[in-house]
TORKE-909171 format. One line per field, with one value per residue (C-alpha): x, y, z; residue number from 1; residue in three letters. Coordinates in Angstrom, 3 decimals, decimal comma. Example, Ala and Ser with C-alpha at 12.3 -4.5 7.8 and 13.67 -1.06 7.14 Angstrom:
<nugus>
xx	12,300 / 13,670
yy	-4,500 / -1,060
zz	7,800 / 7,140
k	1 / 2
r	ALA / SER
</nugus>
This chain:
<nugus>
xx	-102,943 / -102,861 / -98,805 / -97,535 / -96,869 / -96,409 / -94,467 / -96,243 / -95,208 / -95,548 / -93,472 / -95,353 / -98,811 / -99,707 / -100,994 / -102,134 / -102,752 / -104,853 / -102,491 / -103,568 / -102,456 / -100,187 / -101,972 / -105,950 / -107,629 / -107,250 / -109,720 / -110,700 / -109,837 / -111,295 / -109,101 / -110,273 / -109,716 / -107,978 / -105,305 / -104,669 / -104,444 / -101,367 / -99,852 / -100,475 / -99,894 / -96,815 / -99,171 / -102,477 / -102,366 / -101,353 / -103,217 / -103,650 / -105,654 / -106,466 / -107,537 / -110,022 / -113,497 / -113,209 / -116,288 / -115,564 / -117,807 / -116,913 / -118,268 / -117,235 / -115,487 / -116,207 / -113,943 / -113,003 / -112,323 / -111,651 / -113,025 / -112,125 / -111,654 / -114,843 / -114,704 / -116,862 / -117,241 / -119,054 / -119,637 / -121,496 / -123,926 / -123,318 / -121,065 / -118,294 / -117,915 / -115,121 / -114,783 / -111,072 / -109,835 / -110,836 / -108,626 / -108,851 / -107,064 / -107,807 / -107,980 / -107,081 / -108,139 / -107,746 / -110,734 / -112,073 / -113,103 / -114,960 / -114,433 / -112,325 / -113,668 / -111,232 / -112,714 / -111,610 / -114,032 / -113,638 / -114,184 / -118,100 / -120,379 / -121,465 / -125,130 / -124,254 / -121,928 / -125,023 / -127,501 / -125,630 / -124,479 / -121,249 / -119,314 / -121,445 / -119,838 / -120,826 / -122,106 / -123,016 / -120,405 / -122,410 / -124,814 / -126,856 / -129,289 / -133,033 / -134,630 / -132,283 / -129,574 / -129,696 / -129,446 / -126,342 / -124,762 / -125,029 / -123,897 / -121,152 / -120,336 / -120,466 / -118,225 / -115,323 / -115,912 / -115,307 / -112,466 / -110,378 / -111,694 / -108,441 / -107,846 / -112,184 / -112,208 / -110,425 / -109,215 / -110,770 / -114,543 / -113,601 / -113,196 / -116,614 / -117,968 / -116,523 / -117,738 / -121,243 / -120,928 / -119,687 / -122,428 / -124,866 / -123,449 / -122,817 / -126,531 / -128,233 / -125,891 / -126,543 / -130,149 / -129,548 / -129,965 / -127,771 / -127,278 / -125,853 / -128,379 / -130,356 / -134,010 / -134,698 / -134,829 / -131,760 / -133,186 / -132,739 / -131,949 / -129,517 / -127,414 / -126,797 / -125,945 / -123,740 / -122,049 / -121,277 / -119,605 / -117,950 / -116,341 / -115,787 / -115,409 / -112,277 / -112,932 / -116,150 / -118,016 / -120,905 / -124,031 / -125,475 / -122,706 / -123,940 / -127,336 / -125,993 / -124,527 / -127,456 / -129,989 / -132,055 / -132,507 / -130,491 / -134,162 / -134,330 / -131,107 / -131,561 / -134,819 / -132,849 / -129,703 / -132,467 / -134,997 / -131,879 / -129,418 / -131,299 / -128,664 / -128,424 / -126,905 / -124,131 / -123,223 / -122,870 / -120,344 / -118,253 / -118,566 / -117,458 / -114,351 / -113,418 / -113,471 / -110,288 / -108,698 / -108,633 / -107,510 / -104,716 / -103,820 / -103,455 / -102,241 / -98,868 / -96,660 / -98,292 / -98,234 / -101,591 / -100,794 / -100,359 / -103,643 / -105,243 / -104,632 / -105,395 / -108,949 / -109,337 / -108,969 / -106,890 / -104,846 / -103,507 / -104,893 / -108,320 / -108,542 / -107,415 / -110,260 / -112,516 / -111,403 / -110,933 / -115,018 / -115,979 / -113,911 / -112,790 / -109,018 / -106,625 / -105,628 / -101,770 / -103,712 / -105,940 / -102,763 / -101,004 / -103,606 / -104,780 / -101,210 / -101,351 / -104,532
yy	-126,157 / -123,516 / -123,383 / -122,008 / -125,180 / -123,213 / -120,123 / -117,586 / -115,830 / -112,254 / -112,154 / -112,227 / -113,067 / -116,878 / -119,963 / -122,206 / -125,882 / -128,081 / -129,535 / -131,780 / -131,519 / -134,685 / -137,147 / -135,240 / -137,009 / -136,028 / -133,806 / -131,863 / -129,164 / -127,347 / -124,320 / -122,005 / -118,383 / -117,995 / -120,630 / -119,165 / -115,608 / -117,520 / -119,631 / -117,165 / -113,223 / -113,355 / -114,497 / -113,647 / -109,769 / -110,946 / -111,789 / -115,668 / -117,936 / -121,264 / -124,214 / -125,465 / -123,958 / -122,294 / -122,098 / -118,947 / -118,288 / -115,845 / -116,400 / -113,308 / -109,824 / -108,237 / -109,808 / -108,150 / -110,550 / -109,404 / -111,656 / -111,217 / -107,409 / -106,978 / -106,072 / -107,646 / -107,323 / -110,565 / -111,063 / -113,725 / -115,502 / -114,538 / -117,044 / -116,385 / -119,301 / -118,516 / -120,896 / -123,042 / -120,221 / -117,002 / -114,645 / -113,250 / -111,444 / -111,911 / -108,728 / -107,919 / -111,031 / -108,860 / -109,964 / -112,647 / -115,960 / -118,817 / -120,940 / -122,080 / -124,540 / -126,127 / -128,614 / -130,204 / -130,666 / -134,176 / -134,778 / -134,239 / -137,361 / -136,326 / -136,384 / -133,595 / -131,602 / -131,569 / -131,201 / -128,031 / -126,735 / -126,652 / -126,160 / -124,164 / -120,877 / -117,622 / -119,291 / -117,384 / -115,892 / -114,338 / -115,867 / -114,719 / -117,434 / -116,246 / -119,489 / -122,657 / -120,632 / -122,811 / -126,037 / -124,359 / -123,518 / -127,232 / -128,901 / -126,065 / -126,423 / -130,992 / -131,097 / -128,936 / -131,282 / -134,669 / -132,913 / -132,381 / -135,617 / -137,385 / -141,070 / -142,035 / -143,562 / -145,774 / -143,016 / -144,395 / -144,241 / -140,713 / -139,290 / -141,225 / -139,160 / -135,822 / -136,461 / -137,044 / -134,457 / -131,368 / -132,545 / -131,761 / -128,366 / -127,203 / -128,823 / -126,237 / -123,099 / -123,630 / -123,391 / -120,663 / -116,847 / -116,245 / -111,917 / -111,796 / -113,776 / -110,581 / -110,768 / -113,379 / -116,425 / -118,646 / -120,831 / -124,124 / -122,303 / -119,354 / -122,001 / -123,866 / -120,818 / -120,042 / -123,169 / -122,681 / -119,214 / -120,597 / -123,637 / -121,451 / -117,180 / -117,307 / -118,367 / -117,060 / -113,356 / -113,981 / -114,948 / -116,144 / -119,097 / -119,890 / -120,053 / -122,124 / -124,795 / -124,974 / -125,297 / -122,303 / -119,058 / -116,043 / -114,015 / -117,578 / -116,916 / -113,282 / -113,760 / -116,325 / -114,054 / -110,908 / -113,066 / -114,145 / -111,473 / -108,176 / -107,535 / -108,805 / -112,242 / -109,983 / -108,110 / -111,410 / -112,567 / -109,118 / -109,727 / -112,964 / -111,809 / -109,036 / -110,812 / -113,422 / -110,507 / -108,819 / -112,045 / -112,651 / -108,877 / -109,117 / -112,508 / -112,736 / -110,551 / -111,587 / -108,535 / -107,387 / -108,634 / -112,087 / -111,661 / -110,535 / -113,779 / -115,607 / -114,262 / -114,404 / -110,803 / -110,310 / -107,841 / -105,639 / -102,668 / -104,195 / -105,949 / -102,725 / -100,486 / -103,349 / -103,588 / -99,630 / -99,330 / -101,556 / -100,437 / -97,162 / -98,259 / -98,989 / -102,706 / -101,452 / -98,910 / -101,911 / -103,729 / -101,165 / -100,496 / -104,378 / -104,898 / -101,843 / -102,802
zz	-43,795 / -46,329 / -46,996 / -50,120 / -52,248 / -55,667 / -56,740 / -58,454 / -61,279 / -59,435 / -56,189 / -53,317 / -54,392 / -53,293 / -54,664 / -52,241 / -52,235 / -49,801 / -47,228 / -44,374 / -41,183 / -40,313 / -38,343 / -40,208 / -42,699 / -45,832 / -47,721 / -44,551 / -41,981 / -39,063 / -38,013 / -34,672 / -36,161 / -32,552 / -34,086 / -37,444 / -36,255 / -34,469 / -36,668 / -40,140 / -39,345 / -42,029 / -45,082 / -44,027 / -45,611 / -48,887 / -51,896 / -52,518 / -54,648 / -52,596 / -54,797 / -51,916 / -50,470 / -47,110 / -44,694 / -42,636 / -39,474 / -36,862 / -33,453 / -31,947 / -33,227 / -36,929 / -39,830 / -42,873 / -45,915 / -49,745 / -52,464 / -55,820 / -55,384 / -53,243 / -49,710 / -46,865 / -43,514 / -41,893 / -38,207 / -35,592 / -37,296 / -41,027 / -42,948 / -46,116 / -48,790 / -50,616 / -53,368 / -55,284 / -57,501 / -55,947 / -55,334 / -51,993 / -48,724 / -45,588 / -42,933 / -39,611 / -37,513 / -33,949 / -31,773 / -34,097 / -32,974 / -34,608 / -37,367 / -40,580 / -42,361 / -45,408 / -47,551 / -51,186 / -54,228 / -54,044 / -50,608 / -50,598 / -52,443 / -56,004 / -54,735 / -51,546 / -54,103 / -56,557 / -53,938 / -52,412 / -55,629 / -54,490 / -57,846 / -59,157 / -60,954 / -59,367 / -56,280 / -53,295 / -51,231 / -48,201 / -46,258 / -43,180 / -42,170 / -42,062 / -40,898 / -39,333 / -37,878 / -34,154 / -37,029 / -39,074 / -35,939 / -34,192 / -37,336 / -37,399 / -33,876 / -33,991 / -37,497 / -35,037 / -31,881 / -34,203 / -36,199 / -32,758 / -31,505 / -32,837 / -31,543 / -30,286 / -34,009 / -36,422 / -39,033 / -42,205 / -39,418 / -38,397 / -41,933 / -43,069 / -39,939 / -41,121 / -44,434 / -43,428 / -41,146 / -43,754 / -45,669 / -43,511 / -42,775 / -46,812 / -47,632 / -44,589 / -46,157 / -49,328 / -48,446 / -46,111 / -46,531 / -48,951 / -48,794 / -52,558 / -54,476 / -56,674 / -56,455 / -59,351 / -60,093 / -60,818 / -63,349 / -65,031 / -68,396 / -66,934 / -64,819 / -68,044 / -69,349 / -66,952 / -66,690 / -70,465 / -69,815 / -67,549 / -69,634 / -72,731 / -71,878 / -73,336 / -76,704 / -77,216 / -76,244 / -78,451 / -76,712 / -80,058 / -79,891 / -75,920 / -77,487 / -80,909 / -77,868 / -75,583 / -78,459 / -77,255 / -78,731 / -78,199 / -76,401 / -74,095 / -73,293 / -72,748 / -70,535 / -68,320 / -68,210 / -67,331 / -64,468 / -62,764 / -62,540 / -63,543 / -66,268 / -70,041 / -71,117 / -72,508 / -69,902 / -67,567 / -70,098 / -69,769 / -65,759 / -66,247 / -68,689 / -66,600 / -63,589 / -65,027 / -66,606 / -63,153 / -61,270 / -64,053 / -64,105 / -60,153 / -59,937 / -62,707 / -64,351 / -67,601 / -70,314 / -71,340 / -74,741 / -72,964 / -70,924 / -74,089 / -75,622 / -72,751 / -72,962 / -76,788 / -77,598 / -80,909 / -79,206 / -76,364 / -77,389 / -78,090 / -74,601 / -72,855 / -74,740 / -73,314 / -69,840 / -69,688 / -71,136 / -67,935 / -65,355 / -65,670 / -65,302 / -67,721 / -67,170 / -65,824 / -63,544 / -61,793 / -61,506 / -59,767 / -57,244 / -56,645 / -55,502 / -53,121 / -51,243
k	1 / 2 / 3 / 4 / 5 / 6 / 7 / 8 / 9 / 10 / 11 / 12 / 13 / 14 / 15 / 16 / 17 / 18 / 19 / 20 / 21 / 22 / 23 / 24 / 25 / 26 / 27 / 28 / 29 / 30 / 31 / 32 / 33 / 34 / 35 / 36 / 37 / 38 / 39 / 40 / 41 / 42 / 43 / 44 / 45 / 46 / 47 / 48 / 49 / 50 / 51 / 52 / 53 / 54 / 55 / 56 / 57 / 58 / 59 / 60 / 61 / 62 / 63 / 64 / 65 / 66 / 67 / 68 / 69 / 70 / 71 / 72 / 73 / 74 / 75 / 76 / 77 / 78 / 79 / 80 / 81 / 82 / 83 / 84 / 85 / 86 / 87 / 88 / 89 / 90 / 91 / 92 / 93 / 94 / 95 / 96 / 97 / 98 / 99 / 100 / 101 / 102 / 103 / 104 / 105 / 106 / 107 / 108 / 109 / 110 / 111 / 112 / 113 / 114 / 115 / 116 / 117 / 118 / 119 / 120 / 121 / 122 / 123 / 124 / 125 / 126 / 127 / 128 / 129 / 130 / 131 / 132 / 133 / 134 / 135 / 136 / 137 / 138 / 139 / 140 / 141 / 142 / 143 / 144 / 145 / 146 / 147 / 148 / 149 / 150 / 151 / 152 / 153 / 154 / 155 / 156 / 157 / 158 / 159 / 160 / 161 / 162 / 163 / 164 / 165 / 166 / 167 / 168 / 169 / 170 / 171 / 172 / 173 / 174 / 175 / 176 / 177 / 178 / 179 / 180 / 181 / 182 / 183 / 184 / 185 / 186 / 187 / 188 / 189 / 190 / 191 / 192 / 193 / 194 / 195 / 196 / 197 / 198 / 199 / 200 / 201 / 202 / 203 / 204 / 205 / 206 / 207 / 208 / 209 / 210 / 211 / 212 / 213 / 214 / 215 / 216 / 217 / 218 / 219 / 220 / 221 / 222 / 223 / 224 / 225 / 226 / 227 / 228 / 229 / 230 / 231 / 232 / 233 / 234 / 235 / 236 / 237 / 238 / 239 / 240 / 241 / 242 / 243 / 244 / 245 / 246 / 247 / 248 / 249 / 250 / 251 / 252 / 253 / 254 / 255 / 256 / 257 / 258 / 259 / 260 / 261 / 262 / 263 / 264 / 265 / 266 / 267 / 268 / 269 / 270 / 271 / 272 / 273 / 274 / 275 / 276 / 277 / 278 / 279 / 280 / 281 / 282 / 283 / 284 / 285 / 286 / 287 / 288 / 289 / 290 / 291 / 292 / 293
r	UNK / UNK / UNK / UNK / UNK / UNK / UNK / UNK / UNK / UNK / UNK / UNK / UNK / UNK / UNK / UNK / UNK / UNK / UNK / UNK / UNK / UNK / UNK / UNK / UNK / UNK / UNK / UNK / UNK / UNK / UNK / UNK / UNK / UNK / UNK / UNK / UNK / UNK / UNK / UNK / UNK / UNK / UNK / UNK / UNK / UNK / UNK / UNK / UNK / UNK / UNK / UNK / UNK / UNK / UNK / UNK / UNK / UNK / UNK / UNK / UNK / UNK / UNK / UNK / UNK / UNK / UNK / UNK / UNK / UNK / UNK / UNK / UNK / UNK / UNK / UNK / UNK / UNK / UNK / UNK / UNK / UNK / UNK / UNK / UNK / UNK / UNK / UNK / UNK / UNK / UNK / UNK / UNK / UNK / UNK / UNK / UNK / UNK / UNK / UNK / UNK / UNK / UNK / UNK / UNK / UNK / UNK / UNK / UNK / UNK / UNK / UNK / UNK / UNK / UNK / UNK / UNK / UNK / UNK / UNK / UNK / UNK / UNK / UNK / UNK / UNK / UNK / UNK / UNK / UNK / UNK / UNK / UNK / UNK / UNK / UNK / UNK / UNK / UNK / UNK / UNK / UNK / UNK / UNK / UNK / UNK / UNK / UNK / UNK / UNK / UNK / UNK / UNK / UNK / UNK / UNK / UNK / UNK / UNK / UNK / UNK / UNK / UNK / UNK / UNK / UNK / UNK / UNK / UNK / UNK / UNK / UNK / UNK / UNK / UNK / UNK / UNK / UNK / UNK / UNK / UNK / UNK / UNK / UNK / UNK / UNK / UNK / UNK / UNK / UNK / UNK / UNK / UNK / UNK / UNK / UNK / UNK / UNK / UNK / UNK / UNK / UNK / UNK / UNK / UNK / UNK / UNK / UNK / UNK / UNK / UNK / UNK / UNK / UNK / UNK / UNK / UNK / UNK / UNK / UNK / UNK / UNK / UNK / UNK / UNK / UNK / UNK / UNK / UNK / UNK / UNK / UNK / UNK / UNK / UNK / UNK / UNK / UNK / UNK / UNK / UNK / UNK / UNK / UNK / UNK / UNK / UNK / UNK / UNK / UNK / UNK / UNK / UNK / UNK / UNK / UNK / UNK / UNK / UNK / UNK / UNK / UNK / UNK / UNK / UNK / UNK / UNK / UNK / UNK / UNK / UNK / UNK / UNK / UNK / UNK / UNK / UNK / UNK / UNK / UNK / UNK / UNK / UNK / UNK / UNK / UNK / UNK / UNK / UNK / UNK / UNK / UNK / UNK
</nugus>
């Protein structure tokens, strides 16, 4: 489980790949935090990019966990979804006990993974059940017991239990308290929206061409971007652009003038006026002290 099976282009940053455990079913994982403290203290501290979800949910002790250059601290009874292609870093594990939960995209039905909004861009990270913790916790605490429960079951009966079984759990999170939803709604018209960022940031800034593709006006779009998110449509699309640019600035030795075509900027010094306007660092600067946290 989560072994280096690519090299990155900057030394000592990893890209990680799902990997079952010989003898696991595929798709799926259930670590004890106990465990990987164990079996991970060498790669743990540095910055990686897995290409699967992880479920994290302490039991015991305070855990701090960096996603995508934001710091949390979760402990008992809050939860961290940290989804394929965020960068993170995990922190010091001393004293924490609980749960890892690994799971592919594809391993979910497409009626769960629509249901619980699992691929959804921006999706919550941070959740701290209000209502249907005792449920979250026994479907938590039953997916664990039939994951180590090797050998009761034929293997292709035990993974149709596991499947059935994660589903539960991501449908009661997803519905859970989720701490870094903002106030509004997330509506029908902003999660297209989003969903088109997503898809085409890189070629296009312009929210007039987001509102050209969905067939709604640029002041739908707006109002959707504003009742969801308390900021402008344009201003999610800088997030959004910022947010690679700091992933591919922390992530590869790519040049900015590289990056900058990446991201569909006509130049370095264009994309570094741009990154500089919305995060107070020159893009060499964040580089420098991303790879020093």
């Amino acid at each position: 489980m989560m072994v280096k099976n690519r090299q990155p282009e900057s030394e000592g940053i990893l890209e990680v790949d799902f990997r079952a455990p010989v003898g696991s079913p595929a798709g799926v994982e259930v670590v004890y935090l106990g465990a990987l403290r164990r079996r991970n203290l060498a790669t743990l501290d540095r910055l990686q990019r897995p290409h699967f979800h992880q479920l994290i949910a302490p039991t015991a002790g305070r855990l701090r966990f960096m996603v995508d250059f934001v710091d949390y601290e979760i402990e008992p009874g809050t939860w961290l979804w940290v989804r394929p292609g965020q960068v993170q870093r995990w922190g010091d594990l001393s004293g924490v006990e609980g749960d890892l939960i690994l799971f592919e995209d594809d391993f979910l039905d497409a009626d769960t993974a629509e249901a619980a909004r699992v691929d959804e861009p921006g999706g919550s990270i941070v959740f701290r059940p209000s209502a249907g913790g005792a449920a979250l916790e026994a479907a938590r605490a039953h997916l664990a017991r039939e994951f180590h429960s090797t050998g009761d079951l034929p293997l292709s009966v035990h993974l149709a239990v596991l499947r059935r079984l994660l589903a539960v759990l991501v449908l009661r999170l997803a519905h859970a308290g989720a701490v870094d939803v903002p106030a509004g709604e997330v509506n029908e018209t902003f999660r297209r929206f989003r969903y088109a960022v997503e898809r085409g940031f890189a070629r296009t800034r312009r929210v007039e061409d987001y509102a050209a593709q969905l067939g709604y006006s640029p002041r739908t779009i707006a109002r959707a971007a504003f009742a969801a998110t308390g900021a402008g449509a344009k201003e999610f699309i800088d997030q959004r652009i910022v947010l690679e640019a700091k992933r591919l600035l922390a992530h590869s030795d790519r040049t900015a003038a590289r990056i900058a075509r990446d991201l569909g900027f006509k130049d370095a010094t264009n994309f570094s006026k741009y990154f500089h306007q919305r995060t107070g660092q020159t893009p060499i600067a964040f580089r420098t002290t991303s790879r020093r946290r």
